[in-house]
C-alpha positions in Angstrom: 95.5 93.4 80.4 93.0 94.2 83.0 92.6 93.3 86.4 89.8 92.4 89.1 91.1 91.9 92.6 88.6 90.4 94.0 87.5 89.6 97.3 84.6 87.2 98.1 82.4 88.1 101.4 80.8 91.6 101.2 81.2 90.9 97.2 80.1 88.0 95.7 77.8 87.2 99.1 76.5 89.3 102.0 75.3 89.2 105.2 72.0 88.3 104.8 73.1 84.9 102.3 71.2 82.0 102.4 73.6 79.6 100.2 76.8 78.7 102.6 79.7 76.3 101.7 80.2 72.4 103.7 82.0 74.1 106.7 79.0 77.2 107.0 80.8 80.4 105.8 78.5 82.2 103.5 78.9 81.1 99.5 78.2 83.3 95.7 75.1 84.3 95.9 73.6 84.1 91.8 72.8 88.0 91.2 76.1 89.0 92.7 78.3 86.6 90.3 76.5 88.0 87.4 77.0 91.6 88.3 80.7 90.5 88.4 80.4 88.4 85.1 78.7 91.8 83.6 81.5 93.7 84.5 83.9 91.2 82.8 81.8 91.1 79.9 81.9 94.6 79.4 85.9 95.3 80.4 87.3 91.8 79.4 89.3 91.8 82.4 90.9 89.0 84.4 90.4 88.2 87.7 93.3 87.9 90.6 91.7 86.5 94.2 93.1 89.3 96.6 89.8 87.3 99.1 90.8 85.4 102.0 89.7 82.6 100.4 93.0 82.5 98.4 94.2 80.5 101.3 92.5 77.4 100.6 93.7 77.4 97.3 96.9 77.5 99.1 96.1 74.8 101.1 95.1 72.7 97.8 97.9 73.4 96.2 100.1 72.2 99.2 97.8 68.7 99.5 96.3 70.1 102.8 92.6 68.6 103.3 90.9 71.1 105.0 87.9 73.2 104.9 89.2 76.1 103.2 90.8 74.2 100.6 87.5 72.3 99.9 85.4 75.6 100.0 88.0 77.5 97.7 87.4 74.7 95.0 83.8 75.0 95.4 84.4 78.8 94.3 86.8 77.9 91.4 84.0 75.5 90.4 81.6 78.4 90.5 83.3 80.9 89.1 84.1 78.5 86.3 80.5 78.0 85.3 80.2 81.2 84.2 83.4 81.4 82.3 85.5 82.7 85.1 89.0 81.4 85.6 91.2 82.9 88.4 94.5 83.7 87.4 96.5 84.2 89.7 96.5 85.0 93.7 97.8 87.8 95.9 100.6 86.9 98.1 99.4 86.8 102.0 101.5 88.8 104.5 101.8 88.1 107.7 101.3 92.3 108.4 100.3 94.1 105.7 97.6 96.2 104.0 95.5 94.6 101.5 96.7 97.3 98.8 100.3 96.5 99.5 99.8 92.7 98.9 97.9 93.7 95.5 101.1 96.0 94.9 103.2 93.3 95.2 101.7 90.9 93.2 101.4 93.6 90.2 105.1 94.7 90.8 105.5 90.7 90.6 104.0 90.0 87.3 104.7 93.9 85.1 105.6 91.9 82.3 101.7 91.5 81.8 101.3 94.9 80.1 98.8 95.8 83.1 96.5 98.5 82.0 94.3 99.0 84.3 93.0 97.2 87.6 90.0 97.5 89.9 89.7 96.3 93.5 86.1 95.1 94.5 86.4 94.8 98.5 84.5 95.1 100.8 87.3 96.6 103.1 89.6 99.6 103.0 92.7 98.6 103.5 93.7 99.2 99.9 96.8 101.3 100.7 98.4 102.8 98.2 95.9 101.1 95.4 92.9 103.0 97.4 91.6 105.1 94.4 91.2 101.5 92.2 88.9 100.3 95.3 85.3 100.0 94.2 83.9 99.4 97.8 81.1 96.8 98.5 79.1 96.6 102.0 78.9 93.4 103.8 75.1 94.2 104.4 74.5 94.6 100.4 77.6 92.9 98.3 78.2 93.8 94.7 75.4 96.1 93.6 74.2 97.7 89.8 75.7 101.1 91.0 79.1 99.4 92.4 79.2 97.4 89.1 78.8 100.5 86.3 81.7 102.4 88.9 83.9 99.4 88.4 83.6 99.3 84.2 84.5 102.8 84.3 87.5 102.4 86.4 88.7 99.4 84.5 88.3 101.4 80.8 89.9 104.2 82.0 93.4 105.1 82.1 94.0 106.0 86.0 96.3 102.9 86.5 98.5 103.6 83.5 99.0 107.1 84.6 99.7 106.2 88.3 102.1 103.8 86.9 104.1 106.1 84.7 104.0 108.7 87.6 106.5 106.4 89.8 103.3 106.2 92.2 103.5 102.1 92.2 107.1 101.9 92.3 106.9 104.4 95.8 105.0 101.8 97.5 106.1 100.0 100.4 105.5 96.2 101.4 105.0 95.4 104.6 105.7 92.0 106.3 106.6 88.4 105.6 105.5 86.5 102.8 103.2 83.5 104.0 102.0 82.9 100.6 102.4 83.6 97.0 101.0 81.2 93.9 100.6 82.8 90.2 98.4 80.3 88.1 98.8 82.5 84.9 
């Protein structure tokens, strides 16, 4: 299986977005979602929400009525339009790295034959997962040339390799759990 860990703002929007959700953050923006559906398309991968918009699907799931639960189904709405279903969701530490909540989520689920992954983020913070980061700008979002970069990383065999090198099973989770919801 292959893997998208996708964040939302500086991906599938930017700064200069006109479409925003209810409450005013900034929502998909069309060109950016089919970039992402493109790379899909030509990968077949899944997508995980590593975005910190995963927490209002936590507060969904937990009955909470509030404005990031109501935006985050707005996205799952979106992304389901174009055949995008989100399978699962990173847990949130309360002190952590980006990367090392990704890490935990894959070391969570290895009985999915996990092949190869891709992180499309607009941050950095992708320790020890950094060299599957296909970083976006906040000023741009998902662009052609960040979208050919990710379907190389995704049909390659980097991942597999890192795995079988012990390089996964060496990294280090910071922090308390907050969160954690798999949907697969």
């Amino acid at each position: 299986m292959k893997l998208i860990f996708l964040d939302v703002d500086g991906v599938l929007n930017h700064a200069g977005c006109k479409v925003h959700t209810p409450s005013g953050y900034y929502f998909v923006e069309e060109d950016r979602l089919q970039l992402l559906c493109e790379i899909i398309e030509a990968t077949g991968a899944k997508v995980v929400l590593s975005s910190s918009w995963r927490k209002g699907y936590y507060d969904y799931a937990a009955g909470k009525k509030t404005s990031d639960a109501t935006d985050y189904l707005l996205l799952e709405q979106k992304l389901a339009e174009c055949g995008i279903e989100i399978i699962g969701y990173t847990p949130m530490f309360d002190t952590a790295y980006r990367g090392s909540e990704i890490a935990a989520w894959i070391k969570e689920h290895q009985e999915l034959d996990i092949e190869a992954i891709l992180i499309l983020d607009d941050d950095k913070d992708m320790k020890p997962l950094s060299s599957f980061l296909v970083r976006t700008s906040f000023f741009n979002g998902l662009t052609k040339k960040n979208a050919a970069r990710s379907i190389e990383i995704l049909n390659s065999t980097a991942f597999r390799k890192f795995v079988q090198q012990g390089r996964l099973d060496q990294s280090e989770t910071r922090g308390s759990v907050l969160h954690s919801r798999v949907k697969i």
